[in-house]
C-alpha positions in Angstrom: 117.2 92.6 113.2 118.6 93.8 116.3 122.4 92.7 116.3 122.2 89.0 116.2 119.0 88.6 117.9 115.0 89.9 117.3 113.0 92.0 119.8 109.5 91.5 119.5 106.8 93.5 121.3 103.4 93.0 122.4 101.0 95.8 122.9 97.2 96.3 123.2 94.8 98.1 125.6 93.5 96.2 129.1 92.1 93.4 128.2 93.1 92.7 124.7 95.0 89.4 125.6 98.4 90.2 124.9 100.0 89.3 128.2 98.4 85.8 126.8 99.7 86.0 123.7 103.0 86.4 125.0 102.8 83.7 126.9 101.7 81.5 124.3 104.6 82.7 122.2 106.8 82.3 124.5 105.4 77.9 124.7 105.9 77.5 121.1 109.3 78.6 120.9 110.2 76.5 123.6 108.5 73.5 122.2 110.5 74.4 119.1 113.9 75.0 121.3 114.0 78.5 119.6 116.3 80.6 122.2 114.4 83.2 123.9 113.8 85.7 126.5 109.9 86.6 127.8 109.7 90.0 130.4 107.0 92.5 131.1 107.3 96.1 131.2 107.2 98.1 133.8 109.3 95.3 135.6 111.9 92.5 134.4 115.0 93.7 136.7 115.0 94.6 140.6 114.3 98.5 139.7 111.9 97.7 137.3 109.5 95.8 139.7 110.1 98.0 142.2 109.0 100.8 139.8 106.2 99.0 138.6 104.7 98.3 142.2 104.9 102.3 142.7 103.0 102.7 139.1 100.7 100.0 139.2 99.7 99.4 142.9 100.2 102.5 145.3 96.9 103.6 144.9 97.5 105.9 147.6 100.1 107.7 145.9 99.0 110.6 143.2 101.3 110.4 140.5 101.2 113.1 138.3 101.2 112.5 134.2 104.7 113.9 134.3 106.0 111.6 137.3 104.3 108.4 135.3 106.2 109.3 132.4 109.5 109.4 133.8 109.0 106.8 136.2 108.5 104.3 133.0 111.4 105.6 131.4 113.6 104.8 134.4 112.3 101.2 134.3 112.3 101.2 130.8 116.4 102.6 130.8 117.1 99.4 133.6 115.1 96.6 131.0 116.7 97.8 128.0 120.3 97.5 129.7 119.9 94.3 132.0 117.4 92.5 129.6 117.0 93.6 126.3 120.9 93.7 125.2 122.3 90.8 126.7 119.0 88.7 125.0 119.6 90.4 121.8 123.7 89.9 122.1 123.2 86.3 123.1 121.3 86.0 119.5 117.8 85.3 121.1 114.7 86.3 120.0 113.5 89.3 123.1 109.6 89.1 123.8 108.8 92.2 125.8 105.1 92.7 127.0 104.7 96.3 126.4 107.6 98.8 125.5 107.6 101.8 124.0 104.6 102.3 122.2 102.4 101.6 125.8 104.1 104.8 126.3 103.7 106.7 123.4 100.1 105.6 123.7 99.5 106.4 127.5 101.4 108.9 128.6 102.5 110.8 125.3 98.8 111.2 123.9 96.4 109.7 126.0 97.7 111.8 129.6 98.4 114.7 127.1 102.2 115.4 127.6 102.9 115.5 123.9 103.9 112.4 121.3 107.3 114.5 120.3 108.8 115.4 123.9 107.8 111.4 124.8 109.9 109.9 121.6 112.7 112.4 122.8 112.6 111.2 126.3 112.0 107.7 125.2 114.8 108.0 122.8 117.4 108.6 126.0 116.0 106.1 128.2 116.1 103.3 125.3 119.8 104.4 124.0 118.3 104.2 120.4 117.1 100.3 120.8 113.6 99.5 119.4 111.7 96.8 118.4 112.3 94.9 115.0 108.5 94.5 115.0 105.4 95.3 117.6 102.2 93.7 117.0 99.5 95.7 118.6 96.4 93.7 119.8 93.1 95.1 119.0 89.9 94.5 120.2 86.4 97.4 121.5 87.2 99.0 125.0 83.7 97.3 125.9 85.0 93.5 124.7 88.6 94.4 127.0 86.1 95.5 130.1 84.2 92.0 129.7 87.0 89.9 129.7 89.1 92.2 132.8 85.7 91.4 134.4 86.0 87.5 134.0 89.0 87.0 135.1 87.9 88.8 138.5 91.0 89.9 139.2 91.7 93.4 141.3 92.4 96.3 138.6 95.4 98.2 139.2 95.7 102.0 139.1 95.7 102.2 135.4 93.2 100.3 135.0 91.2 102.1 137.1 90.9 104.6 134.2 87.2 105.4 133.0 86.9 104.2 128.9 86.9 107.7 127.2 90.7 107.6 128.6 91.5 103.9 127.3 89.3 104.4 124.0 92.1 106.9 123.5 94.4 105.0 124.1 93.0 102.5 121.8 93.0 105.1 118.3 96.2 106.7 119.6 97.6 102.8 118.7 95.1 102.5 116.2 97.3 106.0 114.9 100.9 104.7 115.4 100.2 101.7 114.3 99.2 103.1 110.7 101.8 105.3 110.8 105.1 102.8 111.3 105.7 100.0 109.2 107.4 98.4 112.0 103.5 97.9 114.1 101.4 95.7 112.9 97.9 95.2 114.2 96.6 92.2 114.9 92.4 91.2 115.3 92.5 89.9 118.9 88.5 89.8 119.2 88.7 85.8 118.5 89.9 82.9 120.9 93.3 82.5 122.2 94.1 79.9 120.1 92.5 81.9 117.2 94.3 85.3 117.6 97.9 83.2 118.7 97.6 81.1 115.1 97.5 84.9 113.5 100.5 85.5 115.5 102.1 82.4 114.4 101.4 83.2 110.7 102.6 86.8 110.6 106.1 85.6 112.2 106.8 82.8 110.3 105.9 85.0 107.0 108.0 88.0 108.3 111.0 86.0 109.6 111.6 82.8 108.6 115.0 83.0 110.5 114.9 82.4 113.5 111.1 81.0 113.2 112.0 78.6 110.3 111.9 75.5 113.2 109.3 76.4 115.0 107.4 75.8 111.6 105.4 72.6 113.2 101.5 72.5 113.2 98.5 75.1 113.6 97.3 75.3 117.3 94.2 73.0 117.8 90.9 75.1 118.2 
């Protein structure tokens, strides 16, 4: 764990639910009264918005692969600082939507700017603070396209991105994730209620502390 408190991260491609399953998370540990903090990334302090409006809705802007990159970090360097320590000092358990490996996925392999200068960069911005555990959110860039498309929402600039770019962003998680025994993936092709019981499960068996109270019931189907 992460001095006194656990930093967990959710990752997946667009559509793979795992601004949901934060969410959901973040209701069960409050029904529970288990302390804890819920923030997206890009965002999560003043800069960090700020930065995240620039990244995610100035469509007029062209932002080169190299300017998206280091624009992250510098959100990234603000949440980790602002957010992430003081959560993980006050002994809470951090949920961030997205963190790093967004970026290693993204920027690092799927804009082509290299998986060993992005750790390196990464590694600055961050200070050396990672996640105690990512669970990475799986599901076919055609089943994340239909459910974008039900929600009807307005895509933002990365998700403007044609699927050969997200399907590789998809294996390059598919990659990391086999690769660091810190990721694990997680089946997110069922129902919300379906895909957040796995999430319950795979906590409660890989931390009993801090999740040993928030031991109460299977969600309903």
């Amino acid at each position: 764990m992460s001095g006194q408190g656990l930093f967990l991260v959710l990752e997946g491609v667009e559509g793979a639910g795992k601004s949901t399953q934060a969410r959901l998370l973040s209701q069960w540990l409050n029904e529970a009264g288990v302390p804890h903090h819920l923030a997206r990334e890009p965002g999560g302090t003043p800069v960090g918005e700020a930065i995240r409006e620039v990244l995610l809705e100035s469509r007029h802007l062209e932002i080169v692969p190299e300017a998206e990159l280091l624009l992250m970090l510098a959100a990234r360097s603000a949440f980790v600082r602002q957010v992430v320590n003081p959560a993980l000092a006050r002994g809470e358990v951090m949920i961030s939507d997205r963190f790093e490996l967004s970026t290693f996925a993204y920027q690092g392999i799927a804009r082509g700017l290299g998986l060993s200068r992005t750790r390196e960069l990464n590694e600055f911005a961050t200070g050396g603070v990672h996640p105690d555990l990512t669970l990475v959110f799986d599901v076919s860039i055609e089943v994340g396209r239909s459910r974008q498309s039900s929600e009807g929402r307005r895509k933002d600039r990365i998700e403007e991105e044609n699927d050969a770019f997200f399907e590789s962003v998809r294996q390059a998680y598919l990659t990391l994730a086999r690769e660091d025994p810190a990721v694990q993936l997680v089946d997110a092709t069922g129902s919300e209620t379906e895909v957040h019981g796995i999430v319950r499960r795979l906590l409660k068996s890989s931390f009993p502390e801090p999740f040993e109270r928030a031991r109460g019931s299977e969600p309903s189907p």
